[in-house]
N, C-alpha and C positions, 0 to 999 in steps of 0.2 A: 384801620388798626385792629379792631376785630377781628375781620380774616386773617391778617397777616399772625395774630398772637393764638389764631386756631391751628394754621398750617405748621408754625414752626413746630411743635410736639410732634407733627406728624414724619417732617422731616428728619426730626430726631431720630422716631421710630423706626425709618425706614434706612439711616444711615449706618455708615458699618461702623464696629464700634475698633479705634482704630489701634487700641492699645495691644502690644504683644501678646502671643498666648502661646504657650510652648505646644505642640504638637505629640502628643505618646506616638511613636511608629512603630517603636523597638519593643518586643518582647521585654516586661516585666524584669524577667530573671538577667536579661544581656547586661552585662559590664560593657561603657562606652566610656574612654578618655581622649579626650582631645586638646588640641589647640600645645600651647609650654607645656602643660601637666605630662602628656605624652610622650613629648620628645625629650624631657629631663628622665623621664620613664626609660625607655630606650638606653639612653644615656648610659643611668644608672645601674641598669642591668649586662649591655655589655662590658661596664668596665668590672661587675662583679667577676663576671665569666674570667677576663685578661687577666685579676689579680690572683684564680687561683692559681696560673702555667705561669706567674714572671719568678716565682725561687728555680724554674727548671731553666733558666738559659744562664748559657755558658758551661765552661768547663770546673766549675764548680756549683753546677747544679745540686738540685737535691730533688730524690726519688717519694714517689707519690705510694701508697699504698692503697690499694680501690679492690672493696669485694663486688662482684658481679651478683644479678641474680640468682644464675643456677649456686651461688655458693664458694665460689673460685676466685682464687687471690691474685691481683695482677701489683706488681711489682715495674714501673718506670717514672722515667720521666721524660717520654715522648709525645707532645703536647696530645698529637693526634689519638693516642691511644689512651688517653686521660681523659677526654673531653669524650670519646666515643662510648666510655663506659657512666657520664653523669648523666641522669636524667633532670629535665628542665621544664617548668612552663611557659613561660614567657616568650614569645615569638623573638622578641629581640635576639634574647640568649640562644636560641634554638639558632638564629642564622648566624651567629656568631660560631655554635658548633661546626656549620655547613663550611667555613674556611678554612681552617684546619685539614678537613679532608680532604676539599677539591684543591688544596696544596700540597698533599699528599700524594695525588693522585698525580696533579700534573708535573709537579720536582722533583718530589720524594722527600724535601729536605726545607726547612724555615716554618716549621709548623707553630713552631713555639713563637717565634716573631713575630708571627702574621698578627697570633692573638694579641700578644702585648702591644702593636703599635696599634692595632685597630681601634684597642681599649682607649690609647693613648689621642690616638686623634679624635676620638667623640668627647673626651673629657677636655680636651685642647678649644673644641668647638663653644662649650658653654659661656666664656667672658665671650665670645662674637655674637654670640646670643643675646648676652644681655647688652649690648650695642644697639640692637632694637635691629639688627641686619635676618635681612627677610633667610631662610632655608634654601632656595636655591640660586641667591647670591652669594652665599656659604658653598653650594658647590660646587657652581664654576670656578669660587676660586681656588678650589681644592682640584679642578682640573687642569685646569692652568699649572698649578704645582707639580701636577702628576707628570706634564710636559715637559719644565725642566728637572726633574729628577732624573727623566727617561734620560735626556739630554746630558745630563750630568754621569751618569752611568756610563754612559756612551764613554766620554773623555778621559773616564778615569782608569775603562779596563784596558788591559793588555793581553796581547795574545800567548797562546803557551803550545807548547811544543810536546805532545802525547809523548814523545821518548826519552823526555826530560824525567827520567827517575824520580830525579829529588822535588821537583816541584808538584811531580802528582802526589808523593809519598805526602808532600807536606798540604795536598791540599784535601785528600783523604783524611788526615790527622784533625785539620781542622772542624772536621765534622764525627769522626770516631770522638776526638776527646772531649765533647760535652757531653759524653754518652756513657751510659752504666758499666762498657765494656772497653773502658778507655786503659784499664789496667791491664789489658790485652790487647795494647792498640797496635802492634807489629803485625801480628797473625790477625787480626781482621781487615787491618788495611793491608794488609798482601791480598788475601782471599777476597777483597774487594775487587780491588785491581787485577787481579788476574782472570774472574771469576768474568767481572764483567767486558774487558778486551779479549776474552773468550769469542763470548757470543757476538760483539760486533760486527758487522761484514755491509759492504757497500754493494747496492743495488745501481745495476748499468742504465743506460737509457730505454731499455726496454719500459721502462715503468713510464714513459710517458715524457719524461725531463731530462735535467742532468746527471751526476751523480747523486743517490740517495742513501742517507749512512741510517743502516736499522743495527739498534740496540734493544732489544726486546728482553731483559733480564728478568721477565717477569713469570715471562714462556719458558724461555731456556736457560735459564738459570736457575735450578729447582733445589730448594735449602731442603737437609736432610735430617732429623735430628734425629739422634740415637742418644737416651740418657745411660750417664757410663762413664768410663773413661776421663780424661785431662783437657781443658782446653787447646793443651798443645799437639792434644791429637786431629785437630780441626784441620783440613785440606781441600781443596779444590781438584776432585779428578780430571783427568784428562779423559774424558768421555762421562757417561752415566751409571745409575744403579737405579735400583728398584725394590722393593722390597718384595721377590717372591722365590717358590725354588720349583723345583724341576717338574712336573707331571708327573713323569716317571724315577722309581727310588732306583733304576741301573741304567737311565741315560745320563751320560758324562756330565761331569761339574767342573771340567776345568780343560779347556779350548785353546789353544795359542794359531791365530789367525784365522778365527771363524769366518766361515760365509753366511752373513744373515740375510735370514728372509723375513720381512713383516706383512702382515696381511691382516686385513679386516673383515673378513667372513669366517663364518660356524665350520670346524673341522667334524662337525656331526650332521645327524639323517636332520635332512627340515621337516620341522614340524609344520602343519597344517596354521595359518592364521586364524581359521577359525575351526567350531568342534568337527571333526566327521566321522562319519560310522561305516564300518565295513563289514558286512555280513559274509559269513563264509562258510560252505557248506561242506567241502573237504577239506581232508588232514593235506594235501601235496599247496594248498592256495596257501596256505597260512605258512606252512617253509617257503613258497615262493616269495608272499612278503618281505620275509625276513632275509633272504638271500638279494632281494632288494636293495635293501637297507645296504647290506655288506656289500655289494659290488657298489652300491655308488659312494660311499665311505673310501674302498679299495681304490677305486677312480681317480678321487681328489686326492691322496696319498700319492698315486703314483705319479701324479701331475708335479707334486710338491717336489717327492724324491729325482725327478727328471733335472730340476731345477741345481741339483748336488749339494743342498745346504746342508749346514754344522749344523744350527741352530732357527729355529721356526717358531715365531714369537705371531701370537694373535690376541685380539681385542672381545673374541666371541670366545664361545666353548669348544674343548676337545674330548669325543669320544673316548672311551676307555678300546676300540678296536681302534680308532686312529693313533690310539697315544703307542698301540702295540705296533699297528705297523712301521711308524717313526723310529720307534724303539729298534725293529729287526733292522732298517737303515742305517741305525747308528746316530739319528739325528733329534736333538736336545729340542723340548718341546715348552713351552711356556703359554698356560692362559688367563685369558681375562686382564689384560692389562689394562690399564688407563690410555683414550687417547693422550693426554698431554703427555703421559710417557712416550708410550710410541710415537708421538710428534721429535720428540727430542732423540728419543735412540737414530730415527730414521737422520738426522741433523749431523749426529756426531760419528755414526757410521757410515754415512755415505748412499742408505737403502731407501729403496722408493715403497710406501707403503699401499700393498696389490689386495684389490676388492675380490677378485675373481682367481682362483686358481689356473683356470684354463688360459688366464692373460700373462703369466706370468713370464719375464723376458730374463736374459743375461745382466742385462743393466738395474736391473730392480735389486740383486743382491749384494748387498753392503759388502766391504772386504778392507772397509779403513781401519776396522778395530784389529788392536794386534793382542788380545788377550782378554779371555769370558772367564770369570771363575764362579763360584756359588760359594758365600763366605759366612758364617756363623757369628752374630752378635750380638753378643745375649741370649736371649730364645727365640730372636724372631732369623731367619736365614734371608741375605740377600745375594742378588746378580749383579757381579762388579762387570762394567765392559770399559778396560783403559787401556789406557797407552792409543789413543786415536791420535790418525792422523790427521793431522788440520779441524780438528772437532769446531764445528757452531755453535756446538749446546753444551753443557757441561753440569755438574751436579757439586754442592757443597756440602760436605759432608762435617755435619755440628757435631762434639763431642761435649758433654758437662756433667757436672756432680745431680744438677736437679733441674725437673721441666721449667721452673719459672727465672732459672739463668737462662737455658737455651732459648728462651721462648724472647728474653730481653733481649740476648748477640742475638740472636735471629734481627728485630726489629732494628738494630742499631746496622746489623750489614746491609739489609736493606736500601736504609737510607742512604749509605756508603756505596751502594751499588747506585744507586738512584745519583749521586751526585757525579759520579765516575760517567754515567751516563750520557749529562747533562757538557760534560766538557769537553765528550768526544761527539755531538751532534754540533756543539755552538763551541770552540775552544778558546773562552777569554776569559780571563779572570778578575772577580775587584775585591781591595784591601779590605778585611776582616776587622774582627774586634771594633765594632764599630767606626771604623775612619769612615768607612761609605756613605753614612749616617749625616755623620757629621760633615763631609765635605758638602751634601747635597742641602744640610739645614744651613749653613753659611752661602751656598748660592742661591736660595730661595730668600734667605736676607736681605740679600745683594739687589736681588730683583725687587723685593717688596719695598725697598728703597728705590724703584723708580715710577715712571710715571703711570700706575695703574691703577690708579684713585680706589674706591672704596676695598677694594681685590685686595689691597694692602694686608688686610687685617687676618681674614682666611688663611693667606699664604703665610705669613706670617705664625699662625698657628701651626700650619704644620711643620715651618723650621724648627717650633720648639716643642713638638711632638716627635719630632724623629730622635730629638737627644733622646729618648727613653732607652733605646736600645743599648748605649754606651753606658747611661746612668745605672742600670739595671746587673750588667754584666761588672761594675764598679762596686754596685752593692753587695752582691751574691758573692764575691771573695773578697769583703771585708773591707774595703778600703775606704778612704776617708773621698765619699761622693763628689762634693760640692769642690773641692780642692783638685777634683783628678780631672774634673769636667771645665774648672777654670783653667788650666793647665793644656788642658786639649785644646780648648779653642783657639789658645794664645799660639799653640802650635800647627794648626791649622791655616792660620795666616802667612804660615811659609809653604807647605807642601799640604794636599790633599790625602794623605798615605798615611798619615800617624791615626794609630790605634791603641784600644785597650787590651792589654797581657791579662787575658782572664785569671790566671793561673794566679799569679801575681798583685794585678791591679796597679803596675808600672805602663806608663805610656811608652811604643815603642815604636818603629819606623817602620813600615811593613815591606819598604823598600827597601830600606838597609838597616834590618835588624843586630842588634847587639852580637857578638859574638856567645854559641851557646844558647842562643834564645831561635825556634824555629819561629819562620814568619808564618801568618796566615791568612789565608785569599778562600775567596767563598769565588763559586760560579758564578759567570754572569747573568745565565737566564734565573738562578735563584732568587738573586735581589729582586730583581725586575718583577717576577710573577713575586714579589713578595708584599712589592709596593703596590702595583696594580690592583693586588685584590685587596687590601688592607682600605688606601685611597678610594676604592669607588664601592667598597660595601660598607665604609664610613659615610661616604655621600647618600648610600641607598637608607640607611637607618635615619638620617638628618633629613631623609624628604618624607619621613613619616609621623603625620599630625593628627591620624585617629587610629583606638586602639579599639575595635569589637571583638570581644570575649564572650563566650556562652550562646552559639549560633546554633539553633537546632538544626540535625540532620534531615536531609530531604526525606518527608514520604515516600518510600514505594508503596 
């Protein structure tokens, strides 16, 4: 008994002691949240972010006023261009930014919705939370949703016929008139449409496949803005302009079927890339230099002038002896252009743009333009080239009273070009004003009513997270919510098509609207990239359960 009542203290001693002890790992100063505190964190911050863009959707939107840093006043309410001017800390809120844009990027158009239903599906998320339902059984069943949504889009669009007038008119409309420049929405949505089936053109099998339709309006559709003037003087030329004038003040300014030449080399002597030194010890070396200079100036001149061009546009510099010899040719000389100009003259002209003078062929000079003029507005002088034949490329030329209109039409034609886009690479449309919304949270009903046990619940959130989009466009012109949304669903039960009259806040049939009343249809890749990003960057924020703040930068 002895030893045994000696050893035990000892095995005390040597036993571990077994109770918890929190571990310090983390720097002091690091902020660390985890576990619920986190992801109601998350939660709460992106639905900050969605409520300040939901007064901007619909056609009775309302405009944001945002000073920037340098001092400059921006005037919209394009969600993208709202959220790109707040600054934020919060990693949540920060990726909530990152939607907006990469929606921007890839439609051009639902910048505003992404945020609001994003917002909407993590607030929809919390009562499945508190269900005690783990985080990534929340997001399968938010995939599964995202499955038939896809699915449901599918059935409900319809195809459309690009030389149907009225149906592009009205589906341009649909996206001018939520916008600042919706009181101008004739002449933006013309200059949409015409700006952008401009520049479209299908690519043959050379590219590796079948037919490939390229719309690049971002290349060659280049907005111009001149503050000045009426918005009714706003047009889409039939070729380009540029903002510059002639070299020379007695080569001609006004051309009727020029031959252009483009080229991108220096009309002057090369300079050395690096310093060098020439010592010279008689007077006849130092004219021979220079007579150098002048014969190989002379050279490339006469190479150019062989060519017989009107007009000779380069991206480098022009000697003041190159600009003269041009001159005695008769032929109009322009430098220093932008490549993205010269990309698009060479487009709408028909001219191959030539590195080397000495390469210079017959088929290199453009001859589709039927008219160069050099035109005076306001103090700055520009180079009109219209009247092209068959032009690729084209220019938009803005008119308004002040830069912060222009700069709003600018952003609103965009997305107008952006949509026009979108329905000439994929041509199908689904109902607007919310019916999309809504047909797709009644089939996600439909479905969580069958056998897909705990999934019920997830899905089921996001049926009644897509209502936002109608609720919201309900609210913004005043109508009475809860009434226009019982009303919709009851009519849902008959057809997939009924939607919200933003203007109004009247339910109407987007297939057979009222007489007087235009319908409205949104593109199909719209929704779609609307949903997809919305859906799985809700799932990416709900699978995040710790939050490290204050990480010091690596040593170098």
């Amino acid at each position: 008994l002895l030893l045994r009542e000696q050893k035990t203290p000892q095995r005390k001693e040597r036993g571990f002691n077994r109770k918890k002890k929190m571990a310090i790992v983390l720097n002091p100063s690091t902020q660390r949240t985890s576990g619920k505190s986190a992801q109601l964190s998350n939660i709460n911050c992106a639905a900050a972010v969605s409520d300040i863009v939901t007064s901007t959707l619909g056609p009775r939107a309302m405009l944001k006023l945002l000073l920037d840093p340098m001092g400059g006043v921006i005037m919209t309410n394009d969600a993208n261009s709202i959220l790109r001017e707040i600054d934020v800390s919060h990693p949540a809120a920060k990726q909530m930014l990152e939607l907006s844009r990469s929606q921007d990027e890839e439609v051009g158009d639902g910048t505003t919705s992404v945020i609001v239903l994003t917002g909407e599906l993590l607030r929809a998320a919390i009562p499945v939370l508190e269900r005690k339902l783990h985080p990534t059984v929340i997001v399968r069943g938010y995939a599964q949703a995202l499955r038939v949504a896809l699915d449901t889009c599918e059935k409900l669009a319809k195809p459309v016929d690009l030389n149907d007038i009225e149906v592009m008119n009205n589906l341009v409309m649909s996206c001018v008139g939520t916008k600042f420049s919706k009181r101008w929405g004739e002449t933006v949505m013309n200059m949409a449409l015409e700006a952008t089936l401009r520049v479209a053109r299908e690519l043959g099998p050379a590219t590796g496949g079948g037919v490939i339709k390229e719309v690049d309006v971002k290349r060659y559709a280049k907005v111009e803005k001149i503050p000045g003037g009426e918005i009714s003087d706003c047009r889409v030329l039939k070729g380009v302009m540029f903002n510059k004038d002639v070299t020379h003040p007695r080569m001609r300014r006004r051309i009727e079927k020029p031959r252009i030449l483009l080229l991108d080399c220096p009309l002057e002597y090369k300079k050395g890339e690096s310093a060098a030194n020439v010592q010279i010890e008689v007077e006849q070396d130092w004219n021979a230099l220079l007579r150098l200079e002048e014969e190989y100036i002379e050279h490339v001149c006469a190479e150019i002038v062989a060519a017989r061009p009107d007009i000779v546009i380069t991206e480098k510099g022009v000697s003041d002896l190159a600009q003269h010899y041009l001159m005695k040719a008769n032929i109009t000389a322009f430098r220093r252009l932008r490549k993205t100009d010269n990309n698009r003259l060479a487009r709408a002209c028909g001219a191959t743009i030539v590195s080397r003078t000495d390469e210079i062929q017959e088929s290199d000079v453009g001859t589709q333009c039927n008219l160069f003029e050099v035109r005076k507005i306001g103090d700055e002088y520009f180079a009109f080239f219209e009247d092209c034949e068959d032009p690729k490329a084209c220019t938009v030329l803005l008119r308004g009273g002040s830069k912060d209109v222009l700069n709003e039409i600018e952003r609103n034609l965009q997305d107008a070009m952006q949509v026009v886009k979108n329905v000439v690479i994929e041509p199908k449309l689904l109902p607007g004003g919310g019916a999309t919304e809504m047909a797709i949270a009644k089939a996600l009903t439909d479905y969580a009513h069958t056998d897909v046990g705990v999934l019920q619940y997830p899905i089921a959130a996001v049926a009644k997270a897509l209502e936002v989009i109608p609720r919201t466009l309900a609210k913004n012109c005043g109508a009475k919510t809860v009434r226009v949304l019982a009303q919709l669903k009851a009519k849902h039960l008959e057809s997939g098509t009924w939607g919200i009259n933003g203007e109004t806040g009247d339910i109407i049939d987007m297939a057979n609207p009222p007489a007087g009343t235009d319908p409205i249809w949104d593109p199909l890749a719209v929704k779609i990239q609307m949903i997809k990003t919305a859906i799985e960057a809700s799932s990416l924020i709900l699978r995040i359960d710790d939050i490290v703040s204050g990480i010091s930068k690596s040593k170098t």
